[in-house]
ZAVO-526184 format. One record per residue: residue in one letter; z, y, x of N, C-alpha, C in turn. Coordinates in pm, whole numbers, padded with zeros to 5 digits, always signed. Example, Ala and Ser with C-alpha at 12.3 -4.5 7.8 and 13.67 -1.06 7.14 Angstrom:
<marlums>
A+00780-00569+01319+00780-00450+01230+00780-00330+01320 S+00708-00225+01285+00714-00106+01367+00787+00003+01290 
</marlums>
This chain:
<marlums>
X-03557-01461+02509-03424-01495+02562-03330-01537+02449 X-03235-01610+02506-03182-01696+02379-02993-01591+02393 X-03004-01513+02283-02865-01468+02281-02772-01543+02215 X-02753-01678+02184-02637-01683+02154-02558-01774+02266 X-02626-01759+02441-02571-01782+02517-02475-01741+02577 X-02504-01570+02580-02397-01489+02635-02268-01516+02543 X-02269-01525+02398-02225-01541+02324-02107-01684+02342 X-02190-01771+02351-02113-01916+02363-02038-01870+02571 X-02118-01842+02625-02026-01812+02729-01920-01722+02746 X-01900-01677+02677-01783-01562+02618-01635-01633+02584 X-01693-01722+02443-01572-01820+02388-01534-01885+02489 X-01630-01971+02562-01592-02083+02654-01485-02029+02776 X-01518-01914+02849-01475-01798+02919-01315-01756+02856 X-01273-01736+02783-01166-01653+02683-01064-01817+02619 X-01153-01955+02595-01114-02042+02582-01008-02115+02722 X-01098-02089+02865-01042-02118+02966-00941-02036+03040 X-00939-01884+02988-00814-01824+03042-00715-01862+02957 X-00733-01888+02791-00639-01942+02749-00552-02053+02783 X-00678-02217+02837-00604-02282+02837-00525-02259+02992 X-00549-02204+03125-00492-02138+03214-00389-02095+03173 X-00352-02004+03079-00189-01975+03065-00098-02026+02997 X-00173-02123+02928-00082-02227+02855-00037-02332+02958 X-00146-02370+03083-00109-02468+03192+00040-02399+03194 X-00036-02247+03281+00095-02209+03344+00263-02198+03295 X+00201-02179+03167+00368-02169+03075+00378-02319+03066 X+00369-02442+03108+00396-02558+03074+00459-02598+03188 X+00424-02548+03334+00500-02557+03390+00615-02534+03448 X+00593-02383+03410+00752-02299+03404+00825-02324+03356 X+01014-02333+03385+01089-02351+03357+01190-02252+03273 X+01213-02244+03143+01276-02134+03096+01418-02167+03142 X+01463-02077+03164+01655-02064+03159+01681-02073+03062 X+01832-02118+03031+01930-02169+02943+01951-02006+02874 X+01956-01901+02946+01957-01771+02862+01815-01765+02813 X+01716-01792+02865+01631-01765+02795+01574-01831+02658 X+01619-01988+02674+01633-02048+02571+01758-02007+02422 X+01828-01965+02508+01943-01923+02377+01920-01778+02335 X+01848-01701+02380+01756-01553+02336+01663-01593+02217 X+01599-01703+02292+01483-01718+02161+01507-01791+02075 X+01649-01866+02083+01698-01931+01907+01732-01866+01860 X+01830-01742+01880+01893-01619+01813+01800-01540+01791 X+01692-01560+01838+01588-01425+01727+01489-01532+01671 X+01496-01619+01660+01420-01721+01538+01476-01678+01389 X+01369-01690+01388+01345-01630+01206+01414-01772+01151 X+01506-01735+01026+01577-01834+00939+01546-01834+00835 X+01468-01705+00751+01458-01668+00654+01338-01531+00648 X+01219-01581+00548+01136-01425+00544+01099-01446+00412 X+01090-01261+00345+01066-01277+00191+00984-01135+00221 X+00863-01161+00133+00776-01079+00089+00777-00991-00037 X+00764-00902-00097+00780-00823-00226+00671-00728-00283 X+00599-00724-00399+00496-00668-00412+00531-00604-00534 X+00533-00504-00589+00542-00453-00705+00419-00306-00751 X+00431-00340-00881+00307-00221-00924+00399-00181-01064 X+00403-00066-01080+00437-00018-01222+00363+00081-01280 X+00398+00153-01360+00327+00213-01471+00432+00367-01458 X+00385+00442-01419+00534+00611-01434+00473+00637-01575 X+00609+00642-01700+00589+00716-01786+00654+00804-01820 X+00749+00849-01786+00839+00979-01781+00870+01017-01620 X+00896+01161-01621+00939+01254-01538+01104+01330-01596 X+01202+01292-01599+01275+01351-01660+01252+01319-01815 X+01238+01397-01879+01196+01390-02031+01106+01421-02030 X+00995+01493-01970+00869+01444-01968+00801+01369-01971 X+00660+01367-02067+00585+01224-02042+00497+01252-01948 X+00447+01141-01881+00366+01191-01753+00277+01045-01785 X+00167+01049-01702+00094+00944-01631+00057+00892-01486 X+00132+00794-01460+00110+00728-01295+00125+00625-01293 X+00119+00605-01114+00112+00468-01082+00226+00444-00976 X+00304+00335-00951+00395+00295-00873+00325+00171-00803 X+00343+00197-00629+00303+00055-00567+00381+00046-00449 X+00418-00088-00454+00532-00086-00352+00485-00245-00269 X+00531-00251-00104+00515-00381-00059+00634-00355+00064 X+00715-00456+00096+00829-00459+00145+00859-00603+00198 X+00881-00630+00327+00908-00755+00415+01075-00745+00426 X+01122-00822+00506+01248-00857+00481+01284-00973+00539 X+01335-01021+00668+01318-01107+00749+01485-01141+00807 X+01541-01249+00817+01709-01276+00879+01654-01360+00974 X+01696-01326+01091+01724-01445+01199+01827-01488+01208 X+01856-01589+01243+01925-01724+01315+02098-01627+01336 X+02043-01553+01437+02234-01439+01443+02269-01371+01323 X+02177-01385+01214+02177-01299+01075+02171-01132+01058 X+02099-01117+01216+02064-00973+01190+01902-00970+01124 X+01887-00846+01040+01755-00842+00986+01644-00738+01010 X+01544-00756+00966+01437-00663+00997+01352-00622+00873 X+01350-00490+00844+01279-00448+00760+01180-00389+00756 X+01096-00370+00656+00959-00271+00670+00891-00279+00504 X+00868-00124+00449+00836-00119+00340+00726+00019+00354 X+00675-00026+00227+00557+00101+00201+00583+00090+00064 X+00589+00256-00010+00598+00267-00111+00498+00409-00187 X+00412+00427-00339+00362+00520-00337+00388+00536-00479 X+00423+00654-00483+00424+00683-00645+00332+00806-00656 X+00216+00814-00750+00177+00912-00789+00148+00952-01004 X+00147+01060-00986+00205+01083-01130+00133+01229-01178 X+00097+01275-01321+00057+01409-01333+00080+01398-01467 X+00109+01554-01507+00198+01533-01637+00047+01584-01739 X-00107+01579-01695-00171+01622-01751-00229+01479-01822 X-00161+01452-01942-00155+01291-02040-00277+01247-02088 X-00407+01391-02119-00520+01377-02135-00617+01338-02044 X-00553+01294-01924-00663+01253-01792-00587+01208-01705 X-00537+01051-01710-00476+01026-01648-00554+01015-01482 X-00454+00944-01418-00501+00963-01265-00643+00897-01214 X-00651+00791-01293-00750+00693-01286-00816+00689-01373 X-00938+00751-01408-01013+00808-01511-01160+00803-01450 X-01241+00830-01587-01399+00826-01580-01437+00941-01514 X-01579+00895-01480-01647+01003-01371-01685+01105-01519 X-01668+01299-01507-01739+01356-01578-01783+01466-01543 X-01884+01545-01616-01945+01598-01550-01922+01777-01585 X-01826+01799-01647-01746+01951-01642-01659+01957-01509 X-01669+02085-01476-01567+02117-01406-01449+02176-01421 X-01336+02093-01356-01163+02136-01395-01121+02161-01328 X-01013+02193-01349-00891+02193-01229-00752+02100-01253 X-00701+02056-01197-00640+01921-01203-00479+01906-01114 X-00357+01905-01174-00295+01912-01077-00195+01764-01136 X-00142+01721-00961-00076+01570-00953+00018+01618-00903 X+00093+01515-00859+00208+01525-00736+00203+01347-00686 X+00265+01327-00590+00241+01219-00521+00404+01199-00441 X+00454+01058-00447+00553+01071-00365+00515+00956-00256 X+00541+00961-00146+00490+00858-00060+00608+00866+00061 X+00693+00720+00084+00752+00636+00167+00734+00679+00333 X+00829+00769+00377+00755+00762+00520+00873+00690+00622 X+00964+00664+00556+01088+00639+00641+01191+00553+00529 X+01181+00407+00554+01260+00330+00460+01393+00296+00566 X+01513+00351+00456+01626+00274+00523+01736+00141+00538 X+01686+00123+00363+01753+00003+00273+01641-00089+00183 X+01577-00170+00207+01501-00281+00131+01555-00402+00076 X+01617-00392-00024+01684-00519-00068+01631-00598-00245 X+01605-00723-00197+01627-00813-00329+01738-00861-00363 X+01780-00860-00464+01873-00911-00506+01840-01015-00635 X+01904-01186-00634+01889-01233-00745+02011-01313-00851 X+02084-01277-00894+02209-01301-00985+02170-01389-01116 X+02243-01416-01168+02229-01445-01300+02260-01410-01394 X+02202-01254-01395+02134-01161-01480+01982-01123-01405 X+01909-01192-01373+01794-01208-01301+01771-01104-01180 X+01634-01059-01114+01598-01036-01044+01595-00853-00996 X+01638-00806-00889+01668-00654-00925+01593-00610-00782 X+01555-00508-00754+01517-00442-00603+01550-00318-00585 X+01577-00270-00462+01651-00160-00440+01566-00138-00304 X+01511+00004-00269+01496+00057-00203+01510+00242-00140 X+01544+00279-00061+01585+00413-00022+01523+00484+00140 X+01527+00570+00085+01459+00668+00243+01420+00746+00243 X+01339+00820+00331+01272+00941+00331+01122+00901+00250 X+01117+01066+00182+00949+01048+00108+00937+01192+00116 X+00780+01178+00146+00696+01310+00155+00679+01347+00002 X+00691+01451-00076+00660+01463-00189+00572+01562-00185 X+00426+01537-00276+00366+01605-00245+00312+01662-00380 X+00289+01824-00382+00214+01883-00522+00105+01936-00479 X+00004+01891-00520-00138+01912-00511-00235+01990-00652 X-00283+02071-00640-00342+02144-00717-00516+02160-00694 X-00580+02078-00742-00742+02055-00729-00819+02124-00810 X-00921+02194-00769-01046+02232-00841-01150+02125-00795 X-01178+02076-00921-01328+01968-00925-01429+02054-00957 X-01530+02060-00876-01654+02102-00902-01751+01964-00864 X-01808+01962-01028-01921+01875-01027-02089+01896-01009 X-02142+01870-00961-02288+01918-00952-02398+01803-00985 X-02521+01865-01080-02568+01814-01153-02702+01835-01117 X-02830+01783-01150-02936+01816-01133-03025+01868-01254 X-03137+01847-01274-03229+01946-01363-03218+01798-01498 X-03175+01694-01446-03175+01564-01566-03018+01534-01595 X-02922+01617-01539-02817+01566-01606-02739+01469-01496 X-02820+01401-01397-02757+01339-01331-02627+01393-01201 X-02498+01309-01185-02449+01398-01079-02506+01395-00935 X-02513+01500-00873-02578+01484-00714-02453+01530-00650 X-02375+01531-00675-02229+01577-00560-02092+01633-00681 X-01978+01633-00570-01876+01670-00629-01763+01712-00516 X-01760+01843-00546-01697+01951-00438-01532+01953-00474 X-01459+01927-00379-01300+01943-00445-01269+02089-00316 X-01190+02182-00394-01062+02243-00256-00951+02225-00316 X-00859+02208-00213-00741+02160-00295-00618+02259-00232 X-00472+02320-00339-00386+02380-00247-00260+02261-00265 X-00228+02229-00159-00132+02094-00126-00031+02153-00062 X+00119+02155-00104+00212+02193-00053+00312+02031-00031 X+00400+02043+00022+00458+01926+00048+00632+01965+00142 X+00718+01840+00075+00818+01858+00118+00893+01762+00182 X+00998+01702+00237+01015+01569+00316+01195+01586+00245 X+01227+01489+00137+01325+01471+00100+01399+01332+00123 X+01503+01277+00044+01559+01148+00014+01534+01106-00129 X+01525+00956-00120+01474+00891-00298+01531+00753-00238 X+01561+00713-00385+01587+00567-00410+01565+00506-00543 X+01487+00423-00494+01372+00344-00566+01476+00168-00646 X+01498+00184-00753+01564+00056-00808+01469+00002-00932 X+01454-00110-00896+01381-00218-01018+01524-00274-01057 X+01522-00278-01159+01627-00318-01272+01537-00376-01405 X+01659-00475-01467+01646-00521-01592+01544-00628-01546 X+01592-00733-01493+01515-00848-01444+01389-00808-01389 X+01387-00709-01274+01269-00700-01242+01151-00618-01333 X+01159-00535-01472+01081-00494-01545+01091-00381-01562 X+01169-00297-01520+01177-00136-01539+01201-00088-01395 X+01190+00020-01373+01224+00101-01261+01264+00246-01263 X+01329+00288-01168+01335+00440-01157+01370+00524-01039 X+01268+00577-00999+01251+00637-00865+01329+00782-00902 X+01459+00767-00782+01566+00911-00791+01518+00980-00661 X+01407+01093-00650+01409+01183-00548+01493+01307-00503 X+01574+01339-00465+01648+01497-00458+01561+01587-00461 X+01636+01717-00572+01518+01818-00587+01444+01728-00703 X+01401+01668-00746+01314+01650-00899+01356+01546-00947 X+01312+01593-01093+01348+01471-01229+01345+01333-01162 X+01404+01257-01235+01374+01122-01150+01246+01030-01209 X+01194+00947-01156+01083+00925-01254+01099+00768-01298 X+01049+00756-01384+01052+00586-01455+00952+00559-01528 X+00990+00398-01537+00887+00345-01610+00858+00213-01631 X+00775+00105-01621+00787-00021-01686+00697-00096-01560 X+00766-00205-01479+00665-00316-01403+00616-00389-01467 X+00444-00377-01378+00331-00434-01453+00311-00612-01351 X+00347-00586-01284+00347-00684-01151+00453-00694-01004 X+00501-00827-01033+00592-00834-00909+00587-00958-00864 X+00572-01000-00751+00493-01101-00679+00580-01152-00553 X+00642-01223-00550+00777-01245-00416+00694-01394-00353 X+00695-01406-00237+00607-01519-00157+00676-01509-00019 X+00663-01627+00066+00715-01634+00169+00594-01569+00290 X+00475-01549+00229+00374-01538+00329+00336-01395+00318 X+00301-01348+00457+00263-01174+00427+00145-01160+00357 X+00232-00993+00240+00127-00947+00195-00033-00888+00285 X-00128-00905+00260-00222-00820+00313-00299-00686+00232 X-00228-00579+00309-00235-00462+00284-00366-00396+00232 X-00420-00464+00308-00573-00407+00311-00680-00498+00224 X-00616-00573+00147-00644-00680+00013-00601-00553-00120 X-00705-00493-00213-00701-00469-00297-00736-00516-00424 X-00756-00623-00480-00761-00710-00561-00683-00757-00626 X-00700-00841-00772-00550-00908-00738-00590-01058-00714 X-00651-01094-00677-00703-01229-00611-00575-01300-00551 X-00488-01389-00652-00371-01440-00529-00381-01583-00446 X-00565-01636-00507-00526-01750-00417-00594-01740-00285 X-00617-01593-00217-00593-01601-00075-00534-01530-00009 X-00518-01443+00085-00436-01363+00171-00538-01275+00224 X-00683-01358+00262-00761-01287+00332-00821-01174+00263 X-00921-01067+00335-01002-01032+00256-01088-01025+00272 X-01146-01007+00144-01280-01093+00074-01399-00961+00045 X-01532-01057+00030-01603-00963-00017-01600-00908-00138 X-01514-00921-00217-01465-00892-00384-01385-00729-00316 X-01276-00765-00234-01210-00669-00243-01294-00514-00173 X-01410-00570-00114-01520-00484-00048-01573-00405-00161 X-01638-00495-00240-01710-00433-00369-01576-00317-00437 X-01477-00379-00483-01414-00328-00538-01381-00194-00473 X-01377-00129-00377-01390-00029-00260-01484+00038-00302 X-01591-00009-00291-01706+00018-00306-01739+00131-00495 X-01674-00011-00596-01664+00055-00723-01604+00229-00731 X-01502+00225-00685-01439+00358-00655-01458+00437-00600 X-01595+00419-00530-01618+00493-00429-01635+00667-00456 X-01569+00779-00412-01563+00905-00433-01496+00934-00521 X-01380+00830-00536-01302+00898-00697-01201+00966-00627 X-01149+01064-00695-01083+01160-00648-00935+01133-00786 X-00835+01232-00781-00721+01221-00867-00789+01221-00964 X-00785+01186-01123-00813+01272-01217-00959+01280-01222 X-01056+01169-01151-01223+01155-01188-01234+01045-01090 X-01263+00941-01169-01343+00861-01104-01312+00726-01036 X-01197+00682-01136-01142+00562-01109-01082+00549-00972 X-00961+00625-00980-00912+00664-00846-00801+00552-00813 X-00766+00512-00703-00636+00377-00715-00606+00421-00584 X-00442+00484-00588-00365+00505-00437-00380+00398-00384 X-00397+00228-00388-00394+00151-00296-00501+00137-00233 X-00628+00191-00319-00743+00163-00182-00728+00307-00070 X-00648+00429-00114-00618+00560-00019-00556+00548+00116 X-00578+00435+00204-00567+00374+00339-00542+00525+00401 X-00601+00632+00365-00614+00759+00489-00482+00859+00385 X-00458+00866+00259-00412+00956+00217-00431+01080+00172 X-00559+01102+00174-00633+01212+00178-00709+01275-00007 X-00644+01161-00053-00635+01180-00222-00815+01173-00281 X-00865+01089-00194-00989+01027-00211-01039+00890-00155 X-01093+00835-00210-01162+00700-00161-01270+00753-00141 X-01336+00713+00026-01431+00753+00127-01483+00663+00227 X-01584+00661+00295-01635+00557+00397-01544+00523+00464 X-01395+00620+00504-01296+00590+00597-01247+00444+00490 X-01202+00444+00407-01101+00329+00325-01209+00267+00343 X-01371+00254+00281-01442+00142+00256-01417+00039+00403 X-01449+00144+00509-01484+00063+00656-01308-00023+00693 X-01220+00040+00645-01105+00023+00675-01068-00141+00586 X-01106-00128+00496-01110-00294+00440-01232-00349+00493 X-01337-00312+00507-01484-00412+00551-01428-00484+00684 X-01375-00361+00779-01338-00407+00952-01240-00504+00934 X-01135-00533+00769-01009-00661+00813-01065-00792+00723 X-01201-00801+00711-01250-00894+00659-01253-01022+00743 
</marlums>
């Protein structure tokens, strides 16, 4: 039996209800309100924002982290706007192992903190001539996490597993997030802790949406690719503090890269 019939009868099927409701909307008549609804929410203006930095202080502390931020920003036609941002800072003041580190085979204990974006209220670019600045504010989960790595080894040295328990406490405050100095420094102000800073490594402004689930830095496409698969793949089981860990492939949050993130970029391929 030949399956790529059901197959082609499917498209053809899904092709003809399409063109069916396009008939039908061709013949319908919109109203004059309905026409003046949908010029006033026509988009006039959309800006995209991507930033990555480097946390090297906590207060006067030196620390080691990572800052990643992506933020839309859209005016229609009446000049009301629409926003939407994701932001993650994670950071650990232990300087001898930073977050993103080699697989090894002692066992430690390891403690981070993590701040993560759950409620943005203010997303703004701003560009003057004193260059390029960003400002963002809202609610963030802040989180202190305290890990025991247990590594396990076999009779040759090789690893066969790696056991984490972790005690994770967490709190839901206000922060505001400003890139300053043309776009090259930053400093995230949370209530309740030091504020943290540090130096942008990458900032990327485009009219076209970021794709989230693109971990690479591949910018001449949008889609994703089998690069950004592998690269999933590279990381695979890194945890804070072992094993080439990167909050942007942490799709679940769960302070590991796992079959959940791998499948979660493979399925937006």
């Amino acid at each position: 039996m030949n399956k790529k019939i059901p197959i082609v009868m499917v498209i053809i099927t899904l092709f003809t209800i399409n063109s069916i409701s396009l008939a039908g909307a061709e013949t319908s008549m919109a109203s004059p309100l309905t026409i003046a609804s949908n010029l006033s929410n026509a988009l006039s203006q959309r800006n995209y924002i991507r930033i990555n930095g480097v946390i090297t202080q906590w207060g006067t502390t030196d620390v080691k982290g990572a800052l990643q931020t992506q933020a839309r920003t859209s005016t229609r036609i009446d000049l009301s706007t629409n926003q939407l941002a994701m932001a993650t800072a994670i950071w650990t003041t232990n300087t001898s192992r930073p977050i993103s580190t080699v697989q090894t085979k002692q066992n430690f204990t390891y403690i981070f903190y993590e701040a993560r974006l759950t409620n943005a209220s203010v997303s703004t670019l701003s560009t003057t001539t004193a260059g390029t600045n960003y400002f963002l504010n809202g609610t963030w989960n802040v989180y202190t996490v305290i890990s025991n790595i247990t590594v396990i080894t076999d009779d040759e040295g090789q690893i066969t597993n790696v056991h984490r328990s972790a005690d994770t406490s967490v709190q839901k405050v206000y922060g505001e997030l400003k890139v300053t100095d043309n776009g090259t420094k930053f400093t995230l102000a949370i209530n309740g802790i030091a504020p943290l800073t540090g130096s942008v490594f990458r900032s990327v402004q485009r009219q076209v949406q970021f794709n989230p689930f693109k971990v690479t830095d591949d910018t001449t496409t949008n889609a994703v690719t089998r690069e950004d698969v592998v690269q999933v793949i590279r990381s695979y089981g890194a945890m804070p503090g072992w094993g080439n860990y990167d909050a942007n492939m942490d799709f679940c949050g769960h302070f590991k890269i796992d079959i959940a993130n791998l499948s979660t970029v493979a399925s937006n391929m």
